[in-house]
C-alpha positions as a Markdown table, in Angstrom:
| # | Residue | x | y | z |
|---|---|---|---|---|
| 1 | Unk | -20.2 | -14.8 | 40.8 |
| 2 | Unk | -19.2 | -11.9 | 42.8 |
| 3 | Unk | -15.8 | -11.5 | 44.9 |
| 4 | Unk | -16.2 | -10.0 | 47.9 |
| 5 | Unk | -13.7 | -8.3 | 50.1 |
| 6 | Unk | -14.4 | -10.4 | 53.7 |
| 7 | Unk | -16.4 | -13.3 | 51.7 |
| 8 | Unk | -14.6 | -14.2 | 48.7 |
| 9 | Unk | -16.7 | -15.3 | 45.8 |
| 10 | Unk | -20.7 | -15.8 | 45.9 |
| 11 | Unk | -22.9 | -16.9 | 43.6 |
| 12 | Unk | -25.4 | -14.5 | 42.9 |
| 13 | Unk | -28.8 | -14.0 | 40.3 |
| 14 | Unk | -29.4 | -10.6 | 39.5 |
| 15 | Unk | -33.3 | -10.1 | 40.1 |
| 16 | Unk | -33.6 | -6.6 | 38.7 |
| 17 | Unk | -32.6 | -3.5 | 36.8 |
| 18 | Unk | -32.4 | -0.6 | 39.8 |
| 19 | Unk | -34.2 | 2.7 | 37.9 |
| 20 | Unk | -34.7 | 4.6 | 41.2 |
| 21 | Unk | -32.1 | 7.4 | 41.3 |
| 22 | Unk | -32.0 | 8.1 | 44.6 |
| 23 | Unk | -30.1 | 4.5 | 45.6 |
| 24 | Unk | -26.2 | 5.6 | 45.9 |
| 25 | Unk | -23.4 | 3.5 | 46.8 |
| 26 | Unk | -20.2 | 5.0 | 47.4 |
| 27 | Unk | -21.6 | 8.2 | 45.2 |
| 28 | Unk | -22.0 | 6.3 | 42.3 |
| 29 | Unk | -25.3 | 4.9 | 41.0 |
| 30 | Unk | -26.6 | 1.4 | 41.7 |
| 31 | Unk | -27.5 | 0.1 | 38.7 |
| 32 | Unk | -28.3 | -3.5 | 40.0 |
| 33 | Unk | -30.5 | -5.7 | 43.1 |
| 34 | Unk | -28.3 | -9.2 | 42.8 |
| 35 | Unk | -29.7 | -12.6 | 45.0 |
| 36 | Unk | -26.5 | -14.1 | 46.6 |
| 37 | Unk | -26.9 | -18.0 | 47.9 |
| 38 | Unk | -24.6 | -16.7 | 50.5 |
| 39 | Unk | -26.5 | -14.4 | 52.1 |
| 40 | Unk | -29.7 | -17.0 | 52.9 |
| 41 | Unk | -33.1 | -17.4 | 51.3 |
| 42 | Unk | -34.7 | -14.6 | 53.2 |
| 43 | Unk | -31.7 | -11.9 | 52.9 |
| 44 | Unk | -33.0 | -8.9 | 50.6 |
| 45 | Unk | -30.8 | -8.5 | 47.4 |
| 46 | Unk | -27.7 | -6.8 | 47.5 |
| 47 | Unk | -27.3 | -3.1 | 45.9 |
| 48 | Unk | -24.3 | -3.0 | 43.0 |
| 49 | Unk | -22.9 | -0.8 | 41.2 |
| 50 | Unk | -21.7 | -3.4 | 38.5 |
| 51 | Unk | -19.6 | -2.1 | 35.6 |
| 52 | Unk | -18.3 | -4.2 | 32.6 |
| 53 | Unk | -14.4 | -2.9 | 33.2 |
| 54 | Unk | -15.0 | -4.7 | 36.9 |
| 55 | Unk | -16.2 | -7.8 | 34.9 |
| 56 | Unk | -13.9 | -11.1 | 33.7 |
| 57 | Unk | -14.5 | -12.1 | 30.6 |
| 58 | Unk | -13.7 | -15.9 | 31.7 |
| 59 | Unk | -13.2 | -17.7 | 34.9 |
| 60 | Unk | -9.9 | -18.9 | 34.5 |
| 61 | Unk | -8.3 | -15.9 | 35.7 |
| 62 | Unk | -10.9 | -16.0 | 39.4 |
| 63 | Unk | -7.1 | -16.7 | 41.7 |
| 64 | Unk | -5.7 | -13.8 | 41.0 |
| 65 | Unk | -9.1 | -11.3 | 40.7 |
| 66 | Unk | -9.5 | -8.6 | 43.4 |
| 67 | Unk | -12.4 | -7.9 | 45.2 |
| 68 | Unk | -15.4 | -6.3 | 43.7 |
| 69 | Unk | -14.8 | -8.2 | 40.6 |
| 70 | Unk | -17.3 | -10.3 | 39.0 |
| 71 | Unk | -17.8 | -13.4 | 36.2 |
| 72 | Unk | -21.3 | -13.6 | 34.5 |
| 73 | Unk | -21.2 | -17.4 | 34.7 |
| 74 | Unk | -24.7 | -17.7 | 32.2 |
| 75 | Unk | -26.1 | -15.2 | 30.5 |
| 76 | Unk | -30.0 | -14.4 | 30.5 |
| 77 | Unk | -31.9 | -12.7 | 28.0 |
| 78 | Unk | -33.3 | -10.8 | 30.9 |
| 79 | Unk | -30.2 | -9.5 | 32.5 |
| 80 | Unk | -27.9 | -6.8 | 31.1 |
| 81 | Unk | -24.7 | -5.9 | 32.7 |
């Protein structure tokens, strides 16, 4: 789940690993192309620039998080973040 400033929190599948070094989001990096069932079915996947300091480790503290934090609610073999 993502927290988003407008939005609030999303639910979101990360579909891929971004290795193309020209993608930049607010000068840093994207690292990340994330699914959100927010956005629709046909909506492309959203650029991040996740970082495991924006990240809670549990979703107990989700009332108090700010925006552009995130929860990994399952973890995948296939996903790293």
């Amino acid at each position: 789940m993502f927290k988003w400033l407008n939005d609030g929190w999303c639910i979101g599948t990360i579909v891929s690993r971004n290795t193309n070094r020209r993608l930049i989001l607010d000068g840093e990096f994207v690292n990340f192309l994330v699914k959100y069932t927010c956005d629709g079915p046909n909506a492309p996947p959203a650029e991040h620039v996740l970082k495991s300091s924006d990240r809670l480790m549990s979703i107990g503290p989700i009332h108090g998080a700010r925006h552009n934090q995130g929860v990994l609610l399952e973890s995948r073999a296939d996903a790293v973040v």
